[in-house]
N, C-alpha and C positions, 0 to 999 in steps of 0.2 A: 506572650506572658513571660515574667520575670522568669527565671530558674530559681529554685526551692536552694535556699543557702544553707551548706551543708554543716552539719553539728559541729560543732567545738569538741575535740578529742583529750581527754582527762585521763591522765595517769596521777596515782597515789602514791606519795612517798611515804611507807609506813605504813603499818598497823597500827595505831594508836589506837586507844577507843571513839573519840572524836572521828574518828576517819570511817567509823561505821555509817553515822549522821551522813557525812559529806558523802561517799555513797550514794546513797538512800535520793539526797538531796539533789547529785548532779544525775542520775537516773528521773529524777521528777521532773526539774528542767530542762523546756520545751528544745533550746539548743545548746543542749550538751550532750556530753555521752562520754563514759567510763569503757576505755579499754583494758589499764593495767593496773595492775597492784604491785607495787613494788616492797621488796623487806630484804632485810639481809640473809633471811633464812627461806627459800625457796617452798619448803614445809611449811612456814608459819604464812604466807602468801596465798598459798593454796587453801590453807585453811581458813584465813581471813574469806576468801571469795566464797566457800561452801558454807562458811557460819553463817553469812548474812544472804543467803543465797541468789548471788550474785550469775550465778549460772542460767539463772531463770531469767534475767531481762538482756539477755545478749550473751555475746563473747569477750568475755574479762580476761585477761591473758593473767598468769603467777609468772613474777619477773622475781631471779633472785639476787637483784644485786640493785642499790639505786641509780646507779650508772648506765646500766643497762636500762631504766624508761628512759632515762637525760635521752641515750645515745636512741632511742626509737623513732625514725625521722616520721610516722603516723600519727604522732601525739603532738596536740599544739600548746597544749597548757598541760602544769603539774599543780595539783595541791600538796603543802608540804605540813604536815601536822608535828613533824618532829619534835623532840623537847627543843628547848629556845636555844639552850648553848649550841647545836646542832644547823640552827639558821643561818648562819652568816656563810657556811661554807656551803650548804644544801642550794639556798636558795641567790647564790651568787654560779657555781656551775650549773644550775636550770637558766636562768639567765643567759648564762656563756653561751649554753645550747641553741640559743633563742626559742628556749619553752617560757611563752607567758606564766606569771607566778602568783598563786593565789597559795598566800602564808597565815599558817595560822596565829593568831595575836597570844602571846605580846608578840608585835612582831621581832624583836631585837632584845640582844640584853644592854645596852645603850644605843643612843642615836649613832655616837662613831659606825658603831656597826652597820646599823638600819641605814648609813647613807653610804656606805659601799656597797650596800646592796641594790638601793634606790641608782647608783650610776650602772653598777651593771647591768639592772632593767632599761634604765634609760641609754645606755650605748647601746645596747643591743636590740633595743626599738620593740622593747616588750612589757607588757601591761603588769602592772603589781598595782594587790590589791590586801589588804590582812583580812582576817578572818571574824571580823565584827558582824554579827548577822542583824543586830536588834536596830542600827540604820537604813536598810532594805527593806523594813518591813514599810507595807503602807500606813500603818499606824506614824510612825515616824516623820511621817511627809506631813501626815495632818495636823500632830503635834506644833511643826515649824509654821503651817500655815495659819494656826489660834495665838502663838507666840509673837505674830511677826505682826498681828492686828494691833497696832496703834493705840485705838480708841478701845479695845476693849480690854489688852492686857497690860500695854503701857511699858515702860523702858522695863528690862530684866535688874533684878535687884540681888537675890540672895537665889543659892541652888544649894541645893543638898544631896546627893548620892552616897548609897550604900550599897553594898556587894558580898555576901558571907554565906555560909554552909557547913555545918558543925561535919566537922570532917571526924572521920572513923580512928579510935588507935591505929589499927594497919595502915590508913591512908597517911597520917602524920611521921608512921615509921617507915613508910617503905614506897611514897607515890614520889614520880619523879618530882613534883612540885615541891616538896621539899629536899632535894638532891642538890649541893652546891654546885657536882661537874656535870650536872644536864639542866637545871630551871633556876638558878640562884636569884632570881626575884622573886620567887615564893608566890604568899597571898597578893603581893602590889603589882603582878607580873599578871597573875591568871587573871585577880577578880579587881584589883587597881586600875587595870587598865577599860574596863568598860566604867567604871566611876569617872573616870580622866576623861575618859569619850565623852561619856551623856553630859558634861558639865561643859566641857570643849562647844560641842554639838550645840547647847545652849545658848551660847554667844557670839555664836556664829563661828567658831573657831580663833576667836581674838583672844591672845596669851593672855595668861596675868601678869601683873607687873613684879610680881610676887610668890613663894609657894612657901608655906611653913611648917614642917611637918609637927604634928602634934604626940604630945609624949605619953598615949595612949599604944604601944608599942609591944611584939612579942613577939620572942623571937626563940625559936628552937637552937640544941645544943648545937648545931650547926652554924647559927647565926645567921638562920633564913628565916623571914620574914612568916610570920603567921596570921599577923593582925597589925593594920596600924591605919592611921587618920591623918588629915592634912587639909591645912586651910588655905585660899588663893586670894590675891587681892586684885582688885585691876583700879588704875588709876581715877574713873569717872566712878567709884566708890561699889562698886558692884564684888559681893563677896560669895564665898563657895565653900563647902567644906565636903569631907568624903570619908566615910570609912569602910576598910575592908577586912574580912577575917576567914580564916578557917575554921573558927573555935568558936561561932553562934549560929543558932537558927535559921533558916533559910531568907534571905533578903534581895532584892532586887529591885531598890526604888530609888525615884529621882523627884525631887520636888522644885518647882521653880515660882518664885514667886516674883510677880510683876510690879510696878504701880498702881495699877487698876484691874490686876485679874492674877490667877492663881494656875498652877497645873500639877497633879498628882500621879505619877505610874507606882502599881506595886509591882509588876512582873518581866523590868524592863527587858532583861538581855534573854529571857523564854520567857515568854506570854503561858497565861494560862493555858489555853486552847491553841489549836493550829489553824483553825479557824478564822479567828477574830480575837480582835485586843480591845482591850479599852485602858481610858485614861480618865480622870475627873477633871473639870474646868469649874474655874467660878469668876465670876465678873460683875465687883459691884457690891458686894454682900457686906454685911453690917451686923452691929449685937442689936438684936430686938430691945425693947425697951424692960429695963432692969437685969438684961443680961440675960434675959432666961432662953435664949435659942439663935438662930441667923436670921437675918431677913433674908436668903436665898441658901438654898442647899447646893452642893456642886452638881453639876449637869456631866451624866458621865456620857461618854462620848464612844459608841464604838463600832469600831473599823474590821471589815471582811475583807479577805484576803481569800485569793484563791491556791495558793500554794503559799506550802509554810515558808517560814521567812529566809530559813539557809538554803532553800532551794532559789526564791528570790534573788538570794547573794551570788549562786552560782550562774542564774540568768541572764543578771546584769553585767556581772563579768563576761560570761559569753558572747553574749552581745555587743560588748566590747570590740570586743575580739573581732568577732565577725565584721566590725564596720573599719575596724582597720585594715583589715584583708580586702574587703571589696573597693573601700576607697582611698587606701594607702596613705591613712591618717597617719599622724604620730599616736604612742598612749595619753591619754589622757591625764593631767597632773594632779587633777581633783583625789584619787583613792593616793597615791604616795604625800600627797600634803599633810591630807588628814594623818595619816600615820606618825608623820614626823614629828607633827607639832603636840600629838597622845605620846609619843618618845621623850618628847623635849620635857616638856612637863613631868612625865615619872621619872626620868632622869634627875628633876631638881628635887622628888620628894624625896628618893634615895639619898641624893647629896647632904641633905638635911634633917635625913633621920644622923647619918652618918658624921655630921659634925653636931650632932646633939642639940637638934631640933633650931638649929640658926636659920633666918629667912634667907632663900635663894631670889638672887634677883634674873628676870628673863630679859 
């Protein structure tokens, strides 16, 4: 009988709130497991592990220093939820370590960055993965598999992504997201960058030819981004558009429309449930005669999931893991591609909010 392949070991860098989830999430996943919490206050660590009680599914150790997990030769992977301006240097010495690096998104505050960081993982033969959960889920898989049907949805034409959440006065005066020296991509950093994904995601990951940002734009006395929109073109005439905000109601949808068939999410990047997602399809549908209805309603579509979907993200990383160790693979280039190419793209929307809404070419 095989031997039983032992956990993926998970240190935290940070107390962020996100880093509660993650948590929660890498204790849910079958091969993983959480030993440290790292923070720069040894108090605020310890307190992190007793708030979410952490002390109940194991031994969580309070590290107070983030050097001190890097340097823990027990731990094989770090999650690093830091603010963004804080990544380049965090998640370049986890690297150095040779601690595989699961980063929270956006991953970078430009690609320069994101691809010093991508050689660090890559020279040092360790798995980088960002922290996009809402591709993990199995809903997701099924998506690509209704998209990618020929005959019933037909070549991808137009997408649309949206991403917002009427943020609080205190959060617009005091959350690192809007901090020029910790998160200076603002709203197109946090919630831009799952719009960049789902549309990416869409096309299989094929750039646009194109990216324009649109003058639908707002920006705090800082001159960090609170709201703004942006259109893509790609050459075989297939178009995109996206907006993101801190300053509206709650959104999280993608809409992709085909030749021959349709697909709707409301609750892309958190599903309603943790249970199960769903999504609407339609294929084929028409205006009834005079207008007055469809000749098909969409067929919603939905997908059960036995763990929720960030635990998913920390599985499939783990597992990673674990087949690199057993079989002395290299990392896999699929999670750092994706990233770069969601970099590349909010890279040019900046560019182009920044020269006053001029088209960037890719």
């Amino acid at each position: 009988m095989a031997e039983k392949e032992e956990p993926i070991r998970f240190g935290i860098l940070g107390c962020a709130e996100i880093a509660r989830k993650l948590s929660r999430a890498i204790f849910l996943a079958p091969h993983a497991v959480l030993v440290a919490v790292g923070s720069r206050s040894l108090d605020k660590a310890r307190r992190f592990i007793a708030d979410n009680a952490l002390t109940l599914v194991g031994s969580v150790r309070a590290v107070g220093s983030y050097d001190a997990v890097l340097d823990d030769p027990t731990i094989d992977a770090v999650y690093v939820p830091l603010p963004t301006g804080l990544h380049l240097t965090w998640a370049v010495a986890a690297a150095e370590r040779r601690k595989h690096v699961l980063l929270e998104k956006p991953a970078a505050l430009c690609v320069s960055d994101l691809d010093r960081i991508l050689e660090a993982c890559a020279s040092n033969g360790v798995q980088f993965m960002d922290g996009s959960m809402w591709v993990h889920h199995p809903r997701t898989a099924k998506m690509r598999e209704m998209i990618s049907d020929s005959n019933r949805f037909g070549r991808v034409k137009t997408i649309h992504s949206s991403s917002s959440f009427l943020a609080t006065p205190l959060f617009l005066e005091n959350n690192i997201r809007v901090k020029p020296d910790l998160d200076s991509l603002g709203a197109l950093g946090d919630l831009g960058w799952y719009c960049i994904g789902s549309i990416l995601w869409a096309v299989d990951y094929q750039l646009p030819n194109t990216v324009t940002a649109l003058p639908s734009l707002h920006l705090n006395q800082a001159g960090i981004i609170l709201s703004c929109a942006s259109s893509f073109h790609w050459e075989d005439g297939k178009v995109a558009t996206f907006h993101c905000s801190f300053l509206y109601h709650v959104s999280m949808d993608l809409s992709v429309q085909g030749a021959s068939g349709s697909l709707r999410v409301h609750d892309l990047a958190i599903p309603f449930r943790e249970d199960s997602a769903s999504f609407e399809f339609n294929c084929g549908a028409e205006f009834a005669e005079l207008h007055i209805g469809w000749t098909r309603k969409p067929e919603e579509v939905v997908v059960a999931t036995s763990l929720p979907q960030e635990a998913l993200m920390v599985e499939e990383f783990a597992k990673q893991v674990q087949l690199m160790r057993s079989s002395r693979c290299p990392p896999t280039a699929k999670w750092p591609d994706i990233s770069r190419k969601t970099q590349l793209v909010l890279d040019a929307v900046k560019k182009s909010i920044e020269t006053e809404f001029k088209p960037v070419f890719l």
